[in-house]
C-alpha positions as semicolon CSV with decimal commas, in nm:
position;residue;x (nm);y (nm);z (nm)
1;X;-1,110;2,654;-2,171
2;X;-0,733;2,824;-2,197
3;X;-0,795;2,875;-1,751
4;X;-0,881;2,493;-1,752
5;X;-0,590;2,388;-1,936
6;X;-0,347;2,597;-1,699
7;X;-0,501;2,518;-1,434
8;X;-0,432;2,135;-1,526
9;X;-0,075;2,235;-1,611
10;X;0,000;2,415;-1,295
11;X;-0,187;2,092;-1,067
12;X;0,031;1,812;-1,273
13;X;0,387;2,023;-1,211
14;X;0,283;2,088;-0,848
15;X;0,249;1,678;-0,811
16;X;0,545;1,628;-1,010
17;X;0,740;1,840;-0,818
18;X;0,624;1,709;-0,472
19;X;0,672;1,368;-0,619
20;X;1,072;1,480;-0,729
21;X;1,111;1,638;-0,322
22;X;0,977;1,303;-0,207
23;X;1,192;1,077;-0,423
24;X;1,496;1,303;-0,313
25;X;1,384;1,327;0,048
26;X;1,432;0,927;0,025
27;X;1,747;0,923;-0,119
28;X;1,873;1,142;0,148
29;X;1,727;0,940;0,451
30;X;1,894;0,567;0,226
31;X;2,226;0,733;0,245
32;X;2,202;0,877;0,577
33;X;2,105;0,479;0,634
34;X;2,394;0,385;0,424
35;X;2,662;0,541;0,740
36;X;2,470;0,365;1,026
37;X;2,409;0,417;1,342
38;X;2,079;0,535;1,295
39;X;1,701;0,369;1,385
40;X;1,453;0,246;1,199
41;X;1,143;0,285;1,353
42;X;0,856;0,045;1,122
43;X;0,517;0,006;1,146
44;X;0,412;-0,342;1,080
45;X;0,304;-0,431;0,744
46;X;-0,049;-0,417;0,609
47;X;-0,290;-0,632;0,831
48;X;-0,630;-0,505;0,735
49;X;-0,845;-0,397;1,044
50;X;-0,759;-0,234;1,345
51;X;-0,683;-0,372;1,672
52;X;-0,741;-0,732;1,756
53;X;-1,061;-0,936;1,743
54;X;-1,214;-1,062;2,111
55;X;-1,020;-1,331;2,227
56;X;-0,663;-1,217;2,160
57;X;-0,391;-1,402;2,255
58;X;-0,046;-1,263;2,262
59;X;0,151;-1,647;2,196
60;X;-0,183;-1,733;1,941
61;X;-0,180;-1,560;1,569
62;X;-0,511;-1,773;1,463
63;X;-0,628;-1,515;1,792
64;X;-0,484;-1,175;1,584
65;X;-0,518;-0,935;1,310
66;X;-0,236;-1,077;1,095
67;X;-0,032;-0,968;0,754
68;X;-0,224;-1,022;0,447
69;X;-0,111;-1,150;0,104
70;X;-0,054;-0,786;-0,001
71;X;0,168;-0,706;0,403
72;X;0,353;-0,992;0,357
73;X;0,469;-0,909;-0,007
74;X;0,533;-0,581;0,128
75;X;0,766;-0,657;0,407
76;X;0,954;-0,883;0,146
77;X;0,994;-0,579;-0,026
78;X;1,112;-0,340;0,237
79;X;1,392;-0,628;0,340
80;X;1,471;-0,627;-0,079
81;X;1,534;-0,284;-0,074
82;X;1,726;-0,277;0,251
83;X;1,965;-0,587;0,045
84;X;2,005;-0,415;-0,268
85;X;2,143;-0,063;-0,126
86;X;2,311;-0,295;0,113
87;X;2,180;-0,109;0,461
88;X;2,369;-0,254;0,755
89;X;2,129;-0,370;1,006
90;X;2,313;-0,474;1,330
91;X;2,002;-0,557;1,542
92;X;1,653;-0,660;1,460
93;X;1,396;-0,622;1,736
94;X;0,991;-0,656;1,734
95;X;0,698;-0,596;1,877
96;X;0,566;-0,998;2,045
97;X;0,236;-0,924;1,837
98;X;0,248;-1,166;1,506
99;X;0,196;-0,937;1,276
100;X;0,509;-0,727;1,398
101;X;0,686;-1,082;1,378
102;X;0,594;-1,160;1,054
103;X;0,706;-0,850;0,915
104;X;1,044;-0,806;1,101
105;X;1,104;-1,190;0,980
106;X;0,973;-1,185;0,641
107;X;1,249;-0,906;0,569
108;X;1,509;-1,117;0,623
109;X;1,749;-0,896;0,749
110;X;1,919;-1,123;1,064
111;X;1,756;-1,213;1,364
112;X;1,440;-1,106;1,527
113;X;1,449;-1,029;1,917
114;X;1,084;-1,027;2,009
115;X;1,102;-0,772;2,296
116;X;0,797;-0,641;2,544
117;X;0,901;-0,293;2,505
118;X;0,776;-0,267;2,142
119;X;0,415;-0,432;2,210
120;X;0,138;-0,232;2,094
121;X;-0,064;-0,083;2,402
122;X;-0,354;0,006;2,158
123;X;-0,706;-0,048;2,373
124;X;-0,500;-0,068;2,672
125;X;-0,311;-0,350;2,599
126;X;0,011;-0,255;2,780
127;X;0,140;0,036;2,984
128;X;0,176;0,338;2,739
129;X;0,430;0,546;2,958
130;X;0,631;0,282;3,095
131;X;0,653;0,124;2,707
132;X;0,684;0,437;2,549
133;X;0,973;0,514;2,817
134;X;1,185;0,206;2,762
135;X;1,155;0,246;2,365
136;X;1,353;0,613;2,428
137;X;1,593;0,468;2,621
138;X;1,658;0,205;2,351
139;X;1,694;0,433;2,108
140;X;1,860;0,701;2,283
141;X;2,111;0,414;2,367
142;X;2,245;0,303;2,020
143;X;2,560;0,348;1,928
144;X;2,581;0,135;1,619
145;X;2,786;0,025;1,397
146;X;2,509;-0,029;1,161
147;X;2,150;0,045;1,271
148;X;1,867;-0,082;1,478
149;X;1,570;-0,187;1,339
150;X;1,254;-0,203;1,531
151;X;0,908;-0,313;1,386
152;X;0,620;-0,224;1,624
153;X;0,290;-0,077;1,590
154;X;0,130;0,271;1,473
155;X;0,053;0,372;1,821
156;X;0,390;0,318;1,931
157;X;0,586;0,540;1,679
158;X;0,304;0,797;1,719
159;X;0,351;0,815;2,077
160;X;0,744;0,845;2,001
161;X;0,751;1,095;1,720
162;X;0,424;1,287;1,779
163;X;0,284;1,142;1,415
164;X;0,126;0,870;1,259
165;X;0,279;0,629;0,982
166;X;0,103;0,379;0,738
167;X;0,159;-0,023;0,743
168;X;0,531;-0,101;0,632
169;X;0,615;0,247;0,652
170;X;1,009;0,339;0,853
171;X;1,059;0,661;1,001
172;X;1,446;0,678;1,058
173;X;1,650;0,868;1,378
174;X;1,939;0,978;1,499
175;X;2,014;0,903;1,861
176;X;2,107;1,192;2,035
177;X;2,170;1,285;2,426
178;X;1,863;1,082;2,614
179;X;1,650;1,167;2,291
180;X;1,614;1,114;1,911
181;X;1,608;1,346;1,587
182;X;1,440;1,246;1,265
183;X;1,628;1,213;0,977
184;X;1,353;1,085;0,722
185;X;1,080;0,878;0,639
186;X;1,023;0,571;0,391
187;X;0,748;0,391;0,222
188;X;0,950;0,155;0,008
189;X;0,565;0,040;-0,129
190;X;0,472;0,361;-0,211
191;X;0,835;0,419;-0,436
């Protein structure tokens, strides 16, 4: 019984404690934010499914998987936060897919720039490499002041970063020489 009780006590402080790295790991990348000149690089919020049904049409959302209640709420949330710790976005551009639309405009953060060079090539959808290519010249190109934001799909940021990222979650660069270094990562719904 006294081995089941430590070992209880030695699980909760190992959650706690990855929970207390986590929290501070975000407070680092929302200052870093706080200086500019940095990208945002954000998964679309929750749309439940994967892909798009037969029939998609790019111009159509009744022909996409779009936001639900729950995605919409949460990229309402992400533009809150962004507000509150008063983030200065200079540009907002998205993926032409609805969902990535949605998102970008639902957060309220100034304009949204749908752009070709954040569309999802999932299912081969688009070119991957030519895509993939403009999206690290983009980003390898800012200069700021304030940052970029860019709302495009899981594929996208996987094939930019070399890992995958929920709905609504950011992960956040520095532009560097013809590349990018990550600063952090944020899941304002998961705070």
């Amino acid at each position: 019984m006294h081995t089941l009780r430590h070992l209880t006590l030695t699980l909760l402080l190992a959650v706690l404690c990855t929970f207390q790295l986590s929290a501070q790991a975000n407070e680092a990348t929302w200052q870093a934010l706080q200086e500019g000149s940095l990208v945002i690089l954000m998964r679309h919020s929750l749309a439940p499914g994967i892909g798009d049904p037969p029939g998609f049409e790019r111009g159509r959302c009744d022909t996409q998987r779009n936001l639900s209640a729950a995605g919409r709420s949460q990229a309402q949330a992400a533009g809150r936060a962004f507000r509150e710790r008063d983030i200065p976005i200079a540009a907002v551009y998205s993926s032409r897919w609805c969902r990535a639309l949605d998102t970008a405009e639902l957060m309220a953060l100034g304009p949204v720039e749908p752009t070709p060079w954040l569309d999802s090539f999932f299912r081969g959808r688009g070119d991957q490499a030519q895509i993939t290519q403009t999206a690290q010249q983009q980003i390898a190109a800012w200069k700021g002041p304030g940052n970029l934001l860019l709302v495009t799909h899981q594929v996208n940021i996987t094939a930019l970063v070399g890992s995958g990222v929920g709905s609504g979650e950011m992960i956040v660069v520095r532009p560097t020489d013809n590349s990018f270094q990550v600063v952090g990562r944020l899941n304002v719904s998961g705070q």
